[in-house]
VEXVOLUM-965811 format. One line per field, with one value per residue (C-alpha): residue number from 1; residue in one letter; x, y, z. Coordinates in steps of 0.5 Angstrom, whole numbers, always signed. Last residue first. Example, Ala and Ser with C-alpha at 12.3 -4.5 7.8 and 13.67 -1.06 7.14 Angstrom:
BEGIN
nr: c(2 | 1) .
rest: c(S | A) .
X: c(+27 | +25) .
Y: c(-2 | -9) .
Z: c(+14 | +16) .
This chain:
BEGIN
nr: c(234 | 233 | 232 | 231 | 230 | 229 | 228 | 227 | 226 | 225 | 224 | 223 | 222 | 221 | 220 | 219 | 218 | 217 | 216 | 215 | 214 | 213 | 212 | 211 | 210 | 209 | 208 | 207 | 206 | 205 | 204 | 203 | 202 | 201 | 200 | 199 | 198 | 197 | 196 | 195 | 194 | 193 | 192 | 191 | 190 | 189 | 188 | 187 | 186 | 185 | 184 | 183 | 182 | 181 | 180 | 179 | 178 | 177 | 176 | 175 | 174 | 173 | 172 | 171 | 170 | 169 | 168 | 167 | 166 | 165 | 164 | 163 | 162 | 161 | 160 | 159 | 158 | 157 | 156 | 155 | 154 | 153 | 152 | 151 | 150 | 149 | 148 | 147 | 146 | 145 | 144 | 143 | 142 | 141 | 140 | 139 | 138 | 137 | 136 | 135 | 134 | 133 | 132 | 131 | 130 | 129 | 128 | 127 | 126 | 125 | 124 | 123 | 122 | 121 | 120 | 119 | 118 | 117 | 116 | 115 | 114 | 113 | 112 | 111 | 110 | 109 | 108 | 107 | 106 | 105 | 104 | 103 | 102 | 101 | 100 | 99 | 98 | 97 | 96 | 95 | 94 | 93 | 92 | 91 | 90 | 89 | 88 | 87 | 86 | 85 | 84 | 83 | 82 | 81 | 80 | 79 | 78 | 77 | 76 | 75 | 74 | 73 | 72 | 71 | 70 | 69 | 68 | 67 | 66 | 65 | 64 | 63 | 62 | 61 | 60 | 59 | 58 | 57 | 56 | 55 | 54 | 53 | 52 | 51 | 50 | 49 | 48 | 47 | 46 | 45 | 44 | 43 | 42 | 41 | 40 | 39 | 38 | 37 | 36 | 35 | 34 | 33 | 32 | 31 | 30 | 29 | 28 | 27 | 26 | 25 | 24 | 23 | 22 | 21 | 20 | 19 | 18 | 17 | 16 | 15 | 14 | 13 | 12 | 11 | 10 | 9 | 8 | 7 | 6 | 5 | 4 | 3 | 2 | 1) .
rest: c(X | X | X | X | X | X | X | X | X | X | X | X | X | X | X | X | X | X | X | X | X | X | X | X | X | X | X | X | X | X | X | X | X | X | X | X | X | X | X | X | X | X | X | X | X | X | X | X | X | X | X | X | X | X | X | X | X | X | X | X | X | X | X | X | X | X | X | X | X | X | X | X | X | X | X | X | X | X | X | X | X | X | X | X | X | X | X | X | X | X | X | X | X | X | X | X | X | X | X | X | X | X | X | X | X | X | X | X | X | X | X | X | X | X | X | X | X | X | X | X | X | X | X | X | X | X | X | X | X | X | X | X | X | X | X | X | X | X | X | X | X | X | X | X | X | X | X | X | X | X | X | X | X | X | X | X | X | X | X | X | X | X | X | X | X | X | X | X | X | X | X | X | X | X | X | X | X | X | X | X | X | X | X | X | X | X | X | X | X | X | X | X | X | X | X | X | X | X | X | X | X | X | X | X | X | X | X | X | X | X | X | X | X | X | X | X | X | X | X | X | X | X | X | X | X | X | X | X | X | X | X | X | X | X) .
X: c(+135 | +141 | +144 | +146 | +139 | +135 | +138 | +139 | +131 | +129 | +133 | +130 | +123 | +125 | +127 | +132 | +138 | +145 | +147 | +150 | +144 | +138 | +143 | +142 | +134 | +133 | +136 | +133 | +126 | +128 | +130 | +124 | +119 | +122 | +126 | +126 | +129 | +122 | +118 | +122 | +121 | +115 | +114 | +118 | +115 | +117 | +118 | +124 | +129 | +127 | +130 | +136 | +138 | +135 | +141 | +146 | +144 | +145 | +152 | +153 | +153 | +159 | +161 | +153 | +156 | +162 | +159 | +154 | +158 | +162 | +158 | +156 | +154 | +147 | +143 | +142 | +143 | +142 | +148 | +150 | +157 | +158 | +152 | +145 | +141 | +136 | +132 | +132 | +128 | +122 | +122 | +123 | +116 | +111 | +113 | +112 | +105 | +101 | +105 | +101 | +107 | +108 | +115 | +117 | +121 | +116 | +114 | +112 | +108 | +105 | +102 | +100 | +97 | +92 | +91 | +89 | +84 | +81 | +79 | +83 | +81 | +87 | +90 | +97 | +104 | +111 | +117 | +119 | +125 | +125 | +127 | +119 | +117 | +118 | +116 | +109 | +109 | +111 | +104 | +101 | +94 | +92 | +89 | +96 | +97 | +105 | +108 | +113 | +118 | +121 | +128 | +131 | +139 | +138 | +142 | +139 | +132 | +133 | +134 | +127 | +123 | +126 | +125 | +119 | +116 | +120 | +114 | +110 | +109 | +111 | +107 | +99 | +99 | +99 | +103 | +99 | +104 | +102 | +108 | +111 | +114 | +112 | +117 | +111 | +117 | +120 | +115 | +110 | +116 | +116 | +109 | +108 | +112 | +109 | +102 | +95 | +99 | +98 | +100 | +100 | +95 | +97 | +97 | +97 | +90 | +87 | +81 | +86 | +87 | +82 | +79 | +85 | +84 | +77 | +78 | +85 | +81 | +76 | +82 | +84 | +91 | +94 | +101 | +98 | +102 | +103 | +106 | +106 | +105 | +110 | +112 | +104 | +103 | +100) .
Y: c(+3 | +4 | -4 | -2 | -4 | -1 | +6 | +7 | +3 | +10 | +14 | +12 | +12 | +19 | +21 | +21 | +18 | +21 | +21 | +28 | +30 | +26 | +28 | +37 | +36 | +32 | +39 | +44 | +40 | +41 | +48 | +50 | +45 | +49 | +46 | +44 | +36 | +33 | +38 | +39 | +31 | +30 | +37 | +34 | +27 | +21 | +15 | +11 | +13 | +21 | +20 | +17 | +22 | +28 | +26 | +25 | +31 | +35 | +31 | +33 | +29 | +25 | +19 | +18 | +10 | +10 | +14 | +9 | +2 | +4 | -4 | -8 | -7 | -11 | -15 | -22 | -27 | -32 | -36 | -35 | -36 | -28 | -27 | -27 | -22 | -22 | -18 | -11 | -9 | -14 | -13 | -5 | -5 | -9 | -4 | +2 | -1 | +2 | +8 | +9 | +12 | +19 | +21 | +28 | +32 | +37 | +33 | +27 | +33 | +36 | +30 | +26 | +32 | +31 | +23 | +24 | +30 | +25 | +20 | +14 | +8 | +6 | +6 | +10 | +9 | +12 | +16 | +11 | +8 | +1 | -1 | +2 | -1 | -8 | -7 | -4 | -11 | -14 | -12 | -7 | -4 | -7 | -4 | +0 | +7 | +8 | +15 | +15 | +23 | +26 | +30 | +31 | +30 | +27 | +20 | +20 | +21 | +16 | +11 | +14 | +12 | +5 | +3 | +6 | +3 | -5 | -3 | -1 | -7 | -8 | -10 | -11 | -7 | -9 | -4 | +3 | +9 | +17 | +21 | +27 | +32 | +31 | +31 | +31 | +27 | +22 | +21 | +18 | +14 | +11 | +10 | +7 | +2 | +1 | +1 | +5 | +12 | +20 | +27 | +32 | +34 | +41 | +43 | +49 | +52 | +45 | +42 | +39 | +34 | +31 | +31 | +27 | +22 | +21 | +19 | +16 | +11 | +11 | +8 | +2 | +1 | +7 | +10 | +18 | +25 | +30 | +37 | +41 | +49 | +54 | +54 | +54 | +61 | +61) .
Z: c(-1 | -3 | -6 | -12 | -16 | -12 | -12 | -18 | -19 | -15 | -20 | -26 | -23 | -22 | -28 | -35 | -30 | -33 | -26 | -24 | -29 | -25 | -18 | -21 | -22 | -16 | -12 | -16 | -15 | -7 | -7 | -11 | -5 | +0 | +5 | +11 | +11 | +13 | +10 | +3 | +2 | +4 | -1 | -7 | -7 | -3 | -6 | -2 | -8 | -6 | +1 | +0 | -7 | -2 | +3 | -3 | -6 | +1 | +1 | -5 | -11 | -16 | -11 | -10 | -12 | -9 | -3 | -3 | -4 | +4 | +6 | +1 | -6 | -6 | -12 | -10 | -15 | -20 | -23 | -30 | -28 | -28 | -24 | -27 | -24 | -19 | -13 | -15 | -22 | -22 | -14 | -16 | -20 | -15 | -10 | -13 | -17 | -11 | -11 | -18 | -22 | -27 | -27 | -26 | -31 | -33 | -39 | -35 | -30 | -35 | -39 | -33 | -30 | -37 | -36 | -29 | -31 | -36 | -31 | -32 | -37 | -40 | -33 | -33 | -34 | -32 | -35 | -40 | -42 | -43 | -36 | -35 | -42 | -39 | -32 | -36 | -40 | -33 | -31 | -26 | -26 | -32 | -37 | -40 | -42 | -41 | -41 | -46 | -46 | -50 | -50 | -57 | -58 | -65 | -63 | -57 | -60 | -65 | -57 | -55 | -60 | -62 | -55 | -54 | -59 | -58 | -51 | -54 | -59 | -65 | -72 | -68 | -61 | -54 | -50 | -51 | -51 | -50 | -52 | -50 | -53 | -60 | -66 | -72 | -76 | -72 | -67 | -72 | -76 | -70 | -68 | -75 | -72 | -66 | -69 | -70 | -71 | -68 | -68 | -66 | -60 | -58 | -50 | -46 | -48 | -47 | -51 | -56 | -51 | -50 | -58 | -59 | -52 | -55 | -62 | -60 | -56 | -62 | -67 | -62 | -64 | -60 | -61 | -59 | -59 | -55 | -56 | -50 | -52 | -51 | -58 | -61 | -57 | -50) .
């Protein structure tokens, strides 16, 4: 595998043994390519904008700016360069509102800190392929912090809901089919649930949620689920 093919990870740590083990974890595998890695968010930034990593492991409690003001400022300079890349959380914890706050600020999931290195590795993969990487026990946790409220235009709390005929404005830009497998994909399931109880094949699924993602402008599935949460689609 040539360098080109290869994944390339970077690391935003404050804990210079952690980046040690993770460094020496991911230069190990042939499809990977570890480069670069900072010790705060800020330094972080500046790390992403220069080594140009495809995806980027992201501690949340850090001296001079967080993860989650690092993620930020990541994937908005990103935008503007027209770059993909791809945050994946490393937290402590198996759900907080530090990871709620990095998930609303962009990134594609978390994992454990101390989760088994073939975790961590899948994790890559599966966030630089496009798919969000999110312990099902932390779903729920996460489209409560999204769902329940919002202020209105006096500044009162309220309850996020559309109303009947909102989905077909909301999905206006999908298929049918891509409305059926938006619905089900909103509820968590993966791409073979998805392709066994619709019969299709696992291809024809991940094309399919590739193509609403584009229609929506949504970066990943966890951007899709909270879509649909917060206009009422569940």
């Amino acid at each position: 595998m040539t360098g080109s093919d290869r994944i390339r990870v970077a690391l935003v740590d404050d804990q210079a043994l952690f980046r040690a083990g993770i460094r020496m974890i991911v230069a190990s595998q042939p499809d990977l390519e570890f480069v670069g890695e900072a010790g705060d968010g800020a330094s972080g930034a500046e790390m992403a904008e220069s080594a140009r990593p495809d995806v980027i492991l992201m501690d949340l409690r850090m001296p001079v700016l967080d993860g989650v003001g690092s993620t930020r400022r990541i994937l908005a300079e990103a935008a503007v360069m027209q770059r993909v890349v791809r945050v994946i959380v490393l937290t402590t914890l198996d759900f907080d509102e530090e990871a709620a706050r990095a998930i609303r600020a962009g990134a594609s999931g978390f994992v454990l800190k101390d989760a088994d290195p073939e975790s961590l590795l899948s994790a890559i993969r599966t966030v630089h392929a496009g798919t969000a990487v999110l312990a099902a026990s932390a779903l729920h946790e996460l489209l409560s912090r999204f769902r329940d409220i919002e202020p209105d235009a006096q500044g009162t709390a309220r309850r996020v809901a559309l109303g009947a005929g909102s989905a077909d404005e909301s999905l206006g830009p999908l298929t049918a089919r891509e409305k059926e497998i938006f619905l089900l994909a909103a509820r968590g399931l993966s791409n073979a649930e998805i392709a066994q109880q619709e019969f299709l094949s696992e291809a024809t699924v991940k094309t399919h949620v590739s193509r609403i993602l584009g229609k929506l402008h949504l970066r990943d599935r966890v951007q899709l689920v909270v879509f649909a949460y917060r206009h009422g689609l569940e």
